[in-house]
C-alpha positions in Angstrom: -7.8 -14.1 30.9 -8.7 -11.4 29.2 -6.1 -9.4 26.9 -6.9 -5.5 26.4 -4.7 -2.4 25.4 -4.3 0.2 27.2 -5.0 3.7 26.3 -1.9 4.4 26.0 -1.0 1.3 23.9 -4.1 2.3 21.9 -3.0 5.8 21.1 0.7 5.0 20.4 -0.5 2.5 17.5 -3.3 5.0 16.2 -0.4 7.2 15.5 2.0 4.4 13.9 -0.9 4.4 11.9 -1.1 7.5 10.9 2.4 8.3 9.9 2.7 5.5 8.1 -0.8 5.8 6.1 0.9 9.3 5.5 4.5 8.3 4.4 3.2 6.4 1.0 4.8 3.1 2.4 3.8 0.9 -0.8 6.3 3.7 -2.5 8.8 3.2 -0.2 8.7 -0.7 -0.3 8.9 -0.9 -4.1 11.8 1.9 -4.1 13.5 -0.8 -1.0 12.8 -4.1 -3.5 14.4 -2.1 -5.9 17.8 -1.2 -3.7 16.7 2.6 -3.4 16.6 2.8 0.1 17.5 6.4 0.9 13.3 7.1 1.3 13.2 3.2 3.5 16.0 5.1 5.9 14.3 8.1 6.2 11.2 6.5 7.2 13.4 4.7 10.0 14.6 7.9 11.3 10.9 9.0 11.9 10.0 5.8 13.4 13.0 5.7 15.9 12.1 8.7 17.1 8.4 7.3 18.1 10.4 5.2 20.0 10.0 2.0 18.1 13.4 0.9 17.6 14.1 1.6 21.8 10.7 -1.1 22.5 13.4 -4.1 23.6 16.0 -2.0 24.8 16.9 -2.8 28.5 15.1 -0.7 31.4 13.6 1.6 28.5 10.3 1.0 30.4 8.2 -0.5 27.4 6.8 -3.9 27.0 6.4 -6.6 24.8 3.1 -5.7 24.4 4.4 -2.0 23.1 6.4 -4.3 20.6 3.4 -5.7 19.5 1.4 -2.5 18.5 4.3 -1.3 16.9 4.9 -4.4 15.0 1.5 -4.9 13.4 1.2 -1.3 12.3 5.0 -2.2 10.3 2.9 -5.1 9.2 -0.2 -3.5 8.2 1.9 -0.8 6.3 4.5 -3.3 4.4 7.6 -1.3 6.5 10.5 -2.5 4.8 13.9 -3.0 6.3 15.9 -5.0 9.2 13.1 -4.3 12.0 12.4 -7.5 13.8 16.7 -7.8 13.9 17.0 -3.7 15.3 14.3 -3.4 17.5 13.3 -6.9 18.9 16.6 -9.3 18.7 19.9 -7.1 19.1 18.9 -4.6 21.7 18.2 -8.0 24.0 21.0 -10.0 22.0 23.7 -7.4 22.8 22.3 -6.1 25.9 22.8 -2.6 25.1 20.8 0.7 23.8 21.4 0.4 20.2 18.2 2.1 18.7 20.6 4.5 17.2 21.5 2.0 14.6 20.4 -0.4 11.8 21.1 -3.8 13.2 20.9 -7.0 11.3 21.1 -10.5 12.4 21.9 -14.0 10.6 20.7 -16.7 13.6 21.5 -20.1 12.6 19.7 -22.2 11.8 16.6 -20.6 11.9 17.9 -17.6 10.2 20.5 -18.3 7.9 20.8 -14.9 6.0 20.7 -11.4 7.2 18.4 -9.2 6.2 19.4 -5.6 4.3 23.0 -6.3 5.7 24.3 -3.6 3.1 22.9 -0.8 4.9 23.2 -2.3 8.5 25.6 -0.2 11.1 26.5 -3.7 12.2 26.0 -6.9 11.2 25.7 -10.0 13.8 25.5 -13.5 13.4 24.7 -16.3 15.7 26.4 -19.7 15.7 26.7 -22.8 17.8 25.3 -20.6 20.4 27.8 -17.9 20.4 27.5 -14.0 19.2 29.7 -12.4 16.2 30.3 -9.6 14.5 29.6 -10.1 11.0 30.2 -9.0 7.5 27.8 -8.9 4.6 28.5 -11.4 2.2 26.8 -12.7 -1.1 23.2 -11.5 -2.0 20.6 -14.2 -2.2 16.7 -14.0 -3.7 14.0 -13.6 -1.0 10.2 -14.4 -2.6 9.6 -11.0 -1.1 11.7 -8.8 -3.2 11.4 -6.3 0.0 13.1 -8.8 1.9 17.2 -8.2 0.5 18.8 -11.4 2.3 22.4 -11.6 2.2 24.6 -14.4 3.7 27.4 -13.2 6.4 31.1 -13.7 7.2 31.5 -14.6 11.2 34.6 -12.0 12.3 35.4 -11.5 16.4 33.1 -12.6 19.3 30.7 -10.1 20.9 29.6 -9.8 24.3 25.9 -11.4 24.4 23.4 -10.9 26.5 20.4 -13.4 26.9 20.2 -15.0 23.3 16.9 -17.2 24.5 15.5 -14.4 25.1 16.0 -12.2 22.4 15.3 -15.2 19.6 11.8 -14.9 21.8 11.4 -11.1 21.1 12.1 -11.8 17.2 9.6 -14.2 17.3 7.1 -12.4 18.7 7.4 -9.6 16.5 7.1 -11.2 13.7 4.0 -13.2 15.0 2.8 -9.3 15.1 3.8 -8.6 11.7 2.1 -11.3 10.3 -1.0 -10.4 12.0 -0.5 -6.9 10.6 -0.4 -8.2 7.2 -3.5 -10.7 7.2 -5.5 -7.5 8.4 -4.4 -5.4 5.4 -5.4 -8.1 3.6 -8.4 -8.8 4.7 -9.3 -5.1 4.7 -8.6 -5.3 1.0 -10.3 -7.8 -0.2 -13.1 -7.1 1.9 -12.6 -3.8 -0.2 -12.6 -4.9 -3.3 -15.8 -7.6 -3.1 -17.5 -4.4 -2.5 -16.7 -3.4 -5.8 -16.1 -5.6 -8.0 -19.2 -6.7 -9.9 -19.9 -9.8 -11.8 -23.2 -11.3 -13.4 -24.6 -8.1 -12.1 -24.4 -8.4 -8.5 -20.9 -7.3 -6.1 -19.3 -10.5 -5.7 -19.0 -9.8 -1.9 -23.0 -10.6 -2.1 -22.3 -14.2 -2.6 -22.1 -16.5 0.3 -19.1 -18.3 -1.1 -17.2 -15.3 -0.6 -18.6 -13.9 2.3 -17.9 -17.2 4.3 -14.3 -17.5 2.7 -13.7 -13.6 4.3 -15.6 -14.6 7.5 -13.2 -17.8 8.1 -10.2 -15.3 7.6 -11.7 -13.0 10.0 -11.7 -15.9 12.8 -8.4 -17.0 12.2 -7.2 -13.8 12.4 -9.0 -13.0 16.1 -8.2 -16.6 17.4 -4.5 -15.6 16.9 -4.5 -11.8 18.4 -5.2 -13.0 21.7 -2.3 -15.7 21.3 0.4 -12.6 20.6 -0.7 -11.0 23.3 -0.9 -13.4 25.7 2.7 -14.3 24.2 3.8 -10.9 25.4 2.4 -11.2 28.7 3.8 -14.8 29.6 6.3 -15.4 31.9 8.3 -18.8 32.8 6.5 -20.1 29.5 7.1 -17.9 27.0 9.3 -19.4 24.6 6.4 -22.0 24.0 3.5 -18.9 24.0 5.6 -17.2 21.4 5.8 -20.6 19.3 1.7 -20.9 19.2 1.1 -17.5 18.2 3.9 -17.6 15.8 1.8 -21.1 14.4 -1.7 -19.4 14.9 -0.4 -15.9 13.3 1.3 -17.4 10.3 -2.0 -19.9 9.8 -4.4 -16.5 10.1 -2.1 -14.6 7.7 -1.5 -17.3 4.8 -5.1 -18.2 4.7 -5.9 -14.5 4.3 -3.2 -14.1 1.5 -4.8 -16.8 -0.1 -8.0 -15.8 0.1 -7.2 -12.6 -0.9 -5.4 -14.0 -4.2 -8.7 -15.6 -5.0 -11.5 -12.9 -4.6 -9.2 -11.1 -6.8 -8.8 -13.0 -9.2 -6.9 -13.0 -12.1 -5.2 -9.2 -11.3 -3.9 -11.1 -7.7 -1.5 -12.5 -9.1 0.1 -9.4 -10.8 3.3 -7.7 -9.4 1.9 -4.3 -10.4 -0.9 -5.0 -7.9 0.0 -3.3 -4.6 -1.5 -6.5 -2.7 1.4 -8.6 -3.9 2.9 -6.7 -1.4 1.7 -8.5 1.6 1.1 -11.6 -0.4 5.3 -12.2 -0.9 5.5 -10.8 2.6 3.6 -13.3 4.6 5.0 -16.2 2.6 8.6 -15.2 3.6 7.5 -14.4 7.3 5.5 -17.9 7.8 9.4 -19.2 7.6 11.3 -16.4 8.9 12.4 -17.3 12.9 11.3 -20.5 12.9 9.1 -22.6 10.5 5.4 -23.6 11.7 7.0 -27.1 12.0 9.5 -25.7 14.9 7.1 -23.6 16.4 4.6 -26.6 16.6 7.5 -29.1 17.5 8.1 -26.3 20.4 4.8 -26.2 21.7 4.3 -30.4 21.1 8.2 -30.7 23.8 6.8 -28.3 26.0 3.1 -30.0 26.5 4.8 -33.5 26.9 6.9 -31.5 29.6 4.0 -30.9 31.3 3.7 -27.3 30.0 7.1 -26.0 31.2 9.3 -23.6 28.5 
C-alpha cells in the first residue's frame, strides 16, 4: 500500500509550519519550562483556530491522518502544552466538541500524571476503566522541563464516550510527535556537521558520521509509513498504533542520540536549543505506553492471528 498526502494535507502542514517557524517556539517552550505560559496560551489560541485542536472532534470531517500533519509540525517546533490530551484523547474520550478548551488527562496506568493541569479548563482522569473529573494535585519533575506533570484528585463520574478509541488517538499522536522531533533533529545535526570543522576538514565529511546520520534517516522513513498506515487502519488499529508508536520512538531516540554525539561536548548543555528535543523524545518514548506495551501489543495481537 502506498501512503501519500494529499494536497490538502500537504498545504495545511506547510502552514503549521510556517506559523510556528514564525512564533519563536524555542522562546515559548523555555518561557513554558519555566511556568510563564501566558506566550504558550497565546500560541494555542492561533493554533485552535487552524483547526488543530477540532482534528478528533466527532463529525468535524478531519482524519487521523489530519492529526498526524498537525502533530509532527507540534513536534518538529517543540509546541509546549496539553496537546495530545486536547486535541487527540478528550474530544473522543468525552464525545463532545471541546476545542474551546485546554484539556488534560491522567490515564492510568499508562499515564499516571496530567500534564499542565494548572492551566487546564478541565482536568480528567481515567481509572479502572471509568472517566472523572479531576483536580490538579501535587507537581512532579518531568526529564523534559516543558513537560509540567502534576498528579490529580478523582471527583464525580463523567459521561465517556469510546475510551479504546481515544487512548488510540493519544497514541497516535504522539507516535507523530516523535517523528516530528527526530526530523528536527536530524535536520540539526545534519546542520551543524556542515559546519563544524575539526583536523581541517567538516566533520560531516567523515564516513563515521555520515553513516551514523544516514541510519537515523532510515529509521526515521521506516516509521512514517507506519503512522500513517496507523491512521488509516481499521478493525486493527489499536495494534497499528502500537508499532508505529515502537518504530517512531526507536527512529526518534536514535536520532537524539546521535544528535548528542556529532555535537559533542555543547549537546549536552541546557543552553543548547537541541536539548529541547533531546528531553522531549526521552519523555515521549514513555508517554501512552512504553515500547514494552506497545511491543507486548503488537506480540497478543500477532499470536491472535492479527486481530486488535
Amino acid at each position: 500500500m502506498r501512503f501519500e498526502l494529499t494536497d490538502d494535507q500537504r498545504d495545511f502542514g506547510a502552514s503549521l509550519d510556517r506559523l510556528l517557524a514564525g512564533a519563536d517556539t524555542v522562546a515559548v517552550a523555555r518561557a513554558w519550562a519555566a511556568d510563564d505560559t501566558a506566550p504558550g496560551l497565546a500560541l494555542w489560541k492561533r493554533l485552535a483556530e487552524q483547526g488543530v485542536t477540532s482534528l478528533a472532534v466527532p463529525d468535524s470531517g478531519a482524519t487521523p491522518v489530519d492529526l498526524v500533519v498537525a502533530f509532527e509540525a507540534l513536534g518538529r517546533h517543540a509546541v509546549p502544552g496539553p496537546w495530545v490530551e486536547s486535541a487527540a484523547y478528550a474530544p473522543i474520550a468525552l464525545g463532545e466538541d471541546i476545542s474551546e478548551q485546554v484539556v488534560t488527562a491522567a490515564v492510568a496506568p499508562h499515564v499516571p500524571y496530567a500534564l499542565d493541569a494548572d492551566v487546564a479548563d478541565r482536568v480528567l482522569s481515567v481509572r479502572d476503566g471509568a472517566l472523572l473529573d479531576a483536580t490538579a494535585g501535587e507537581r512532579r519533575t518531568s526529564v523534559d522541563r516543558t513537560r509540567r506533570l502534576f498528579e490529580v484528585a478523582p471527583g464525580e463520574s463523567a459521561p465517556a464516550g469510546d475510551l479504546v478509541a481515544a487512548f488510540d488517538s493519544a497514541v497516535l499522536a504522539t507516535s507523530a510527535q516523535l517523528l516530528g522531533c527526530g526530523e528536527r533533529l536530524l535536520d540539526d545535526a545534519v546542520a551543524y556537521v556542515k559546519q563544524r570543522r575539526q583536523f581541517g576538514r567538516e566533520i560531516g565529511s567523515y564516513q563515521a558520521v555520515k553513516h551514523a546520520l544516514a541510519d537515523v534517516r532510515i529509521a526515521l522513513d521506516f516509521a512514517r509509513p507506519l503512522v500513517l498506515g496507523a491512521a488509516l487502519a481499521g478493525t486493527t488499529r489499536t495494534r497499528d498504533v502500537a508499532a508505529a508508536k515502537v518504530a517512531c520512538a526507536d527512529a526518534a531516540y536514535l536520532a537524539s542520540r546521535t544528535a548528542l554525539q556529532v555535537h559533542g561536548a555543547v549537546g549536552y548543555t541546557a543552553e543548547l536549543d537541541l536539548s529541547l528535543w533531546i528531553t522531549k523524545v526521552r519523555a515521549l518514548v514513555t508517554a501512552w505506553g512504553t515500547p514494552t506495551h506497545h511491543r507486548g501489543v503488537v506480540l497478543a495481537s500477532l499470536l491472535d492471528g492479527g486481530a486488535a
